[in-house]
N, C-alpha and C positions, 0 to 999 in steps of 0.2 A: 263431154262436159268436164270440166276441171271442176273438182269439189276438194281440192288442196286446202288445207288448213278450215275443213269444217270443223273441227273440234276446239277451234278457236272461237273466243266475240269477236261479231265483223263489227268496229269500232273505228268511226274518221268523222273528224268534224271539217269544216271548210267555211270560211267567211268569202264575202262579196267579189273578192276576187283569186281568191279560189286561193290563197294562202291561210296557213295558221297567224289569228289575231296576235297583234303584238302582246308582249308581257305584261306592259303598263297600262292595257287596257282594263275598264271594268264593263266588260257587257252582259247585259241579262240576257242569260240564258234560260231556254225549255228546252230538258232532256228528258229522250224519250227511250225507254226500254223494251224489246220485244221478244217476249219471254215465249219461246217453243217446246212444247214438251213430244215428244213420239209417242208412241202408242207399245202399247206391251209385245213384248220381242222382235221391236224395230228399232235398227239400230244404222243411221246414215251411216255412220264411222268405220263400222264393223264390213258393213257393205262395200261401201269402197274400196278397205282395203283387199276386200278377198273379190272383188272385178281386176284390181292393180295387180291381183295374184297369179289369177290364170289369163290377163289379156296374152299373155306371150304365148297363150295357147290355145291362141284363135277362138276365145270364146266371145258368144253373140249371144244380148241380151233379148232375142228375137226369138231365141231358140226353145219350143216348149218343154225342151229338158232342161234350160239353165238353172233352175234351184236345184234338180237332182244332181247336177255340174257340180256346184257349190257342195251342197251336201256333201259328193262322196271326196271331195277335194279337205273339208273341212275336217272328215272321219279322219282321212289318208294321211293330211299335214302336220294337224293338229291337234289328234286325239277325240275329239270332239263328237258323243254320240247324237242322235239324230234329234233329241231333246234338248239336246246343249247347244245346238248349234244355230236354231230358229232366225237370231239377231244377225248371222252371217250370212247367210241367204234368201230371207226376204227381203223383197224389193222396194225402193224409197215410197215414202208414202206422203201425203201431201203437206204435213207439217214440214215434211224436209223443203219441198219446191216453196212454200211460202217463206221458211227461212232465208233459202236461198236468194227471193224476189223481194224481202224487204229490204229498205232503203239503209246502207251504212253510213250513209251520210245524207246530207241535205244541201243541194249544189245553191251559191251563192245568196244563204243566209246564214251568216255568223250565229246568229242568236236560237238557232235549234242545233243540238245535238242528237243523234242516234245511234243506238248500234241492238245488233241481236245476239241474242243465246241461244242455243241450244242444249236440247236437254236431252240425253239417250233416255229408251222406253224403259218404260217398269219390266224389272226381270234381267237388263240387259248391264252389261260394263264392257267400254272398248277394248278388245283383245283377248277378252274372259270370255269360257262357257257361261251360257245362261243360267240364272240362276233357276230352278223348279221353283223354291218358295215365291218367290216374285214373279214368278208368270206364271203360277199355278195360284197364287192368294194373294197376290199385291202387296207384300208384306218385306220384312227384314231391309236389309241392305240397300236392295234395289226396288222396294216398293215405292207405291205413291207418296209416303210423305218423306222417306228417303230424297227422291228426285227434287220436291217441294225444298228442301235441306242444301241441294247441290246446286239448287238458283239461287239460293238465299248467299250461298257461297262464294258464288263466281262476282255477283254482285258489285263487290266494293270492289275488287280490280277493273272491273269494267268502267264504273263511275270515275275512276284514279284516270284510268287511260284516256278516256273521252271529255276528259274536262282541259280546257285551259287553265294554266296557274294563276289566274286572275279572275276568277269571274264571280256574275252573282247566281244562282242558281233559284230563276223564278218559281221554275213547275217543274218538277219530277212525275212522269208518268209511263205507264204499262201497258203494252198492250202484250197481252195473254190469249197464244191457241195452244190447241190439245187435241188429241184425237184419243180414244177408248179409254185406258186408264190415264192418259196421260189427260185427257181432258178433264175426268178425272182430279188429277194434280192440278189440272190449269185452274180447276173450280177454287182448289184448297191453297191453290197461293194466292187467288183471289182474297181469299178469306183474311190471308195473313195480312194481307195488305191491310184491308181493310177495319179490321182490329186492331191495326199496331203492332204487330206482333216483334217481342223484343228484338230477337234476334236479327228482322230484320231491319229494325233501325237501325241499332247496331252498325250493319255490316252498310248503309248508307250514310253514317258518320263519319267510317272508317274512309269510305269513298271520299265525300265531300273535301275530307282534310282540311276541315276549319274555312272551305268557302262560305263564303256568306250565302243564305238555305232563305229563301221567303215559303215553300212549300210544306205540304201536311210532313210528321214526322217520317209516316212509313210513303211516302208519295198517294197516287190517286191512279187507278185503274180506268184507261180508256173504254179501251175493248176489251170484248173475251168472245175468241172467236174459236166455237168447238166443235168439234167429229163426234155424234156416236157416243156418247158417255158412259161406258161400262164401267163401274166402279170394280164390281165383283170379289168383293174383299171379303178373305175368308177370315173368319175368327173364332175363338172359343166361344164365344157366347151367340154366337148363328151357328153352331155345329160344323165348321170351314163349310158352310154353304156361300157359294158366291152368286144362288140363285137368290137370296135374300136383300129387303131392304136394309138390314143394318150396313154398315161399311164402317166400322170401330172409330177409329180418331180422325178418319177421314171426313173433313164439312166440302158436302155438296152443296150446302144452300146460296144461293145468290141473292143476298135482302135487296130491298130496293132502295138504290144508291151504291150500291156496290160496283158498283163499274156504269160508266157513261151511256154506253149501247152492250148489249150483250146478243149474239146469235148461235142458234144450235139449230145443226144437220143432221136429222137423224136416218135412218136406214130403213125403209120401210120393208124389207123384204129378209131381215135377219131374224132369224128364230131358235138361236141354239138354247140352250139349257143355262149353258155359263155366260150369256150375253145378254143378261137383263139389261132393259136400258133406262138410264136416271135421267126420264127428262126435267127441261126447264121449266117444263110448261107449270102454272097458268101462269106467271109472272114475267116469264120470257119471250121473245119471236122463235120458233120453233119451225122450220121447213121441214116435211117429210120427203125425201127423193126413194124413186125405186133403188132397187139393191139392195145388197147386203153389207155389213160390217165394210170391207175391206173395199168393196163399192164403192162407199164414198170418202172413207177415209186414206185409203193407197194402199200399198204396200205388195198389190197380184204383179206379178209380172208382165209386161207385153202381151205374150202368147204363153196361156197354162192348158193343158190336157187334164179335167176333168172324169173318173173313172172310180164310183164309188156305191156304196152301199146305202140303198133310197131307206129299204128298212134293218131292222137289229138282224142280223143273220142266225137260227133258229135252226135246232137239229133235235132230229127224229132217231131213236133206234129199232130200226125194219127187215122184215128177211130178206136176205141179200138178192134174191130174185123180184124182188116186189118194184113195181115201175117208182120214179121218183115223183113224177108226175099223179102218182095216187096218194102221196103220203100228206099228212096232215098240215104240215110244215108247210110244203108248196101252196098248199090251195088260199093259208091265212095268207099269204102277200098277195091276193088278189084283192081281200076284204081292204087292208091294209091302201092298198091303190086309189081306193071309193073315197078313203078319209083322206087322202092328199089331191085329189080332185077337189076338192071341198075347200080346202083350205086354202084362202088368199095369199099366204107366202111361200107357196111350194107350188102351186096349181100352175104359175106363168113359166115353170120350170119342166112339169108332166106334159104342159100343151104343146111344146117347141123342143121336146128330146122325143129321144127311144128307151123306153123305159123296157124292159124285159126281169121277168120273171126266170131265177137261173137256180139251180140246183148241182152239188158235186157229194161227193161220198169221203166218208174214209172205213177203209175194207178192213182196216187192223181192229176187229172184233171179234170178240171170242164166242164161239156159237151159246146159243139160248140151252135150257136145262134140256131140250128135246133133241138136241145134236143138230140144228135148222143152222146154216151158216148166216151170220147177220152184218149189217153194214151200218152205219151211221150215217144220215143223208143230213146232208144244210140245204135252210132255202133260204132266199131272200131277192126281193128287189132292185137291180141297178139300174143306176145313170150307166147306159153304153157311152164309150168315148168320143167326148166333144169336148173341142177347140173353144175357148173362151178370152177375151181382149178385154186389158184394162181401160181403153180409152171413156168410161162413164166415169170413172176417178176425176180425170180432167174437168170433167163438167162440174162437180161438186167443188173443184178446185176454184173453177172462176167463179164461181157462184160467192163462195166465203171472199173470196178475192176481192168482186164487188160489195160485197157489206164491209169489209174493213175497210176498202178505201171509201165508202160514204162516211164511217164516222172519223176519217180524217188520217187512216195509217195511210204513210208513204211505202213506196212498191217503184222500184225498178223494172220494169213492164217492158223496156223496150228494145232486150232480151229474153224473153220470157217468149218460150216456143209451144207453150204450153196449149197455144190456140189450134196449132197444127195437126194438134193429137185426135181432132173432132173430126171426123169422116162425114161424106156429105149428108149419110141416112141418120145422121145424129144431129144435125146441127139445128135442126126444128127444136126438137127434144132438148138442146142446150138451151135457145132462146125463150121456153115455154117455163123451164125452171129457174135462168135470169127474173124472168116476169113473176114468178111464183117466190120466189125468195125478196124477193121487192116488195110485192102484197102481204107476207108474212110479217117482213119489219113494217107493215104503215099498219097492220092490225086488219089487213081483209082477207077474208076469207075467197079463196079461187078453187075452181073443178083443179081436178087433181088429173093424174097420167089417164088416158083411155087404155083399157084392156088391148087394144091395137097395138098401142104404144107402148104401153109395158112389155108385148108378146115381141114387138122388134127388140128391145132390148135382152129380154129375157132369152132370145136365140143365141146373141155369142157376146154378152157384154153383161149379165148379171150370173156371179161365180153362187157354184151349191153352196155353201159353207155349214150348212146341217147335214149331218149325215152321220153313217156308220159307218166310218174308216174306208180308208184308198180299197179298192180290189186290185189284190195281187195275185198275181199268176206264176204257173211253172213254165219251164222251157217248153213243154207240151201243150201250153194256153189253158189250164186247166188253174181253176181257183184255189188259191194254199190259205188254210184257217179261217180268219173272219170273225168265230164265233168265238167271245167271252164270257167268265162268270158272271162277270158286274157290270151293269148298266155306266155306275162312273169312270170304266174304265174309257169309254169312248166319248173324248172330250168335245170335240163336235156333234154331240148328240141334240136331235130338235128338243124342244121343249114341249109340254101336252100338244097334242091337235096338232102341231106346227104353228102354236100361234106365241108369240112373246110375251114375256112378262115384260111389263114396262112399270115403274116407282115414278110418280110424282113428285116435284117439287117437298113434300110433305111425309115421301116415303111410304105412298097409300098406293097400295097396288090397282092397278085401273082395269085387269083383264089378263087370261090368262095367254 
């Protein structure tokens, strides 16, 4: 796929016969803006260019090493350690395919204008390490209202570009997607709109260039079409908890009239700690689909090999003859097991893997006061290695796809391969959550996935993404480390129970 000049606005207007209107014309125009934000440490840009990196090097985006490809390409090239480098090696997520599939233009009517924007993720800058403050707090530079700052930016060039020099400019309007914190952002430049916010009228003056404006000051919000809304903003005043309802100067609120239609996807199978999720709900249509985070917002690759720690990895210090299998350590990840049996967002993931119970040592201990040689034993819980497909991204893809082309965004569909990605044991489960996201926006209430149907997805198409870090191994196949001080050091850690916090519209937490 050519993704040349994504860092650009795709910007082209076309009249009836598919030229630029003459100069002496005055035709009312409706121009429409479609404002994409990514999601935290996704970065289309970034992406591309390091696939343009190594294609000369036979790399296949098939391959379930390709991010560790990228990775150690990124350490190798350009410095980049494994925290910096997040936006260069994960893979496009579905704000990008929706950029890509909205309309730059509007074939044989003069009187609509269009073009898109894009916005790299919170955390991310094209060609730069990631930042930690910004994908660790949503904050500085490359936070959420940073990004909110760099549309407000692009803005009046885009409006310069896409205008005729003669026109009248009836309706100015936005439509607005997001996915995690970018959804996030996509809420808070809702906001800006929607209060007027100076700056960016401002930067819609500067566009207009004294065309004649019949429209609101700051224009008027279509859509808001969102992923998943992790705000997770760390601040002083929540103790940088991003488990928290606050989110400092970031407005999540969507009042009513704020945007024409509004719809949110959320994840129903995500439960980490730092992935609280801000719904829309009561004010909003809200679809819940199986999966996790990246589920339905994108950014897994093809093919990932999953291989990770189910629970906190725990060490024991024991006589060095003592089986590992009797020590204390081992037996809790069995308790440990009972509560993830239990738990609806990890249970569809225990029923359709190999979960094993594993145990390794480290012998560099100094004997006890009685001269007894001793060992340090870890235990913990994994995921054994399974094969997992991003193709349920796709389905959340056309799902939004269908809601914004109901309330009226234009979409170049017919390139858009996006349908191929459905396998035939998915294409029920596609058509069930079309149906399901249809009854969401008309206000009905429908049965939701069957345990069946969850249980097919959850075998190779919904990723862990709670857990206690990758399990790595020696040349010997034997586990190296695992166990840390601090619980915050493992950022995909679940949240209690496995079950999510989720904040309400009102910032009222509804459940742990």
């Amino acid at each position: 796929m050519n993704m040349a000049g994504l860092n650009q606005a795709k910007i082209r207007g076309t009249n009836e016969d598919n030229t630029t209107p003459k100069e002496d014309e005055q035709t009312e125009v409706t121009l429409t803006i479609g404002v994409f934000f990514d999601g935290t440490g996704n970065n289309a840009i970034n992406l591309e260019r390091m696939i343009a990196a190594c294609d000369g090097k036979h790399f296949d985006i098939n391959n379930q090493d390709a991010q560790s490809i990228l990775t150690e390409y990124a350490k190798d090239n350009m410095g980049f350690s494994d925290l910096e480098s997040g936006s260069h090696t994960c893979y496009y997520t579905n704000i990008h395919w929706l950029y890509i599939a909205y309309r730059s233009f509007i074939e044989n009517d003069k009187r609509k204008r269009q073009a898109a924007i894009y916005i790299q993720g919170i955390g991310t800058d094209a060609g730069k390490p990631d930042s930690l403050v910004g994908m660790g707090l949503g904050e500085g530079d490359t936070g959420v209202l940073a990004k909110t700052d760099e549309a407000v930016t692009q803005l009046s060039g885009v409006i310069k570009d896409l205008l005729p020099s003669r026109c009248i400019v009836k309706t100015l309007q936005f439509d607005i997607f997001g996915f995690s914190r970018g959804a996030a952002a996509a809420r808070h430049f809702a906001n800006r709109i929607y209060h007027k916010d100076p700056q960016l009228v401002k930067a819609i003056k500067q566009g207009l260039a004294n065309r004649e404006y019949h429209s609101d000051s700051a224009g008027k919000t279509r859509f808001i079409g969102i992923f998943d809304t992790v705000a997770a903003i760390g601040t002083p005043f929540n103790g940088v908890n991003p488990n928290s309802a606050d989110t400092g100067d970031v407005d999540l609120t969507l009042h009513a009239g704020i945007a024409e239609k509004v719809f949110h996807i959320a994840a129903q199978h995500e439960c980490r700690f730092n992935f609280a999720l801000n719904s829309v709900r009561p004010a909003w249509p809200e679809l819940v689909l199986p999966g996790v985070h990246s589920d339905i917002g994108g950014g897994y690759w093809p093919n990932e090999q999953e291989n990770c720690f189910l629970t906190r990895p725990q060490a024991e210090t024991v006589p060095e003859n003592q089986p590992d299998e009797s020590t204390h350590v081992y037996r809790q990840t069995f308790s440990a097991l009972k509560d993830m049996e239990s738990s609806p967002n990890i249970a569809p993931i225990i029923r359709t893997s190999t979960i094993t119970a594993k145990t390794w040592n480290d012998k560099r201990m100094p004997p006890d006061h009685l001269g007894t040689p001793q060992k340090r034993t870890f235990a913990a819980l994994t995921l054994n290695p399974r094969q997992v497909k991003n193709n349920w991204a796709a389905v959340a893809y056309l799902v939004m796809l269908e809601a914004a082309t109901e309330a009226g965004c234009e979409f170049r569909t017919e390139d858009d391969n996006r349908t191929l990605l459905i396998p035939p044991e998915l294409r029920p489960l596609c058509n069930k959550a079309l149906a399901m996201g249809k009854a969401a926006r008309s206000g009905y209430a429908t049965a939701g996935f069957t345990t069946d149907e969850i249980d097919i997805l959850a075998k190779q198409y919904i990723h862990c993404s709670a857990n206690w870090n990758s399990v790595k191994i020696d040349t010997n196949n034997n586990i190296v480390g695992g166990a840390k001080p601090l619980a915050l050091i493992f950022a995909n850690r679940p949240d209690e129970r496995w079950l999510r916090t989720i904040y309400d519209m009102d910032g009222v937490r509804k459940y742990l």
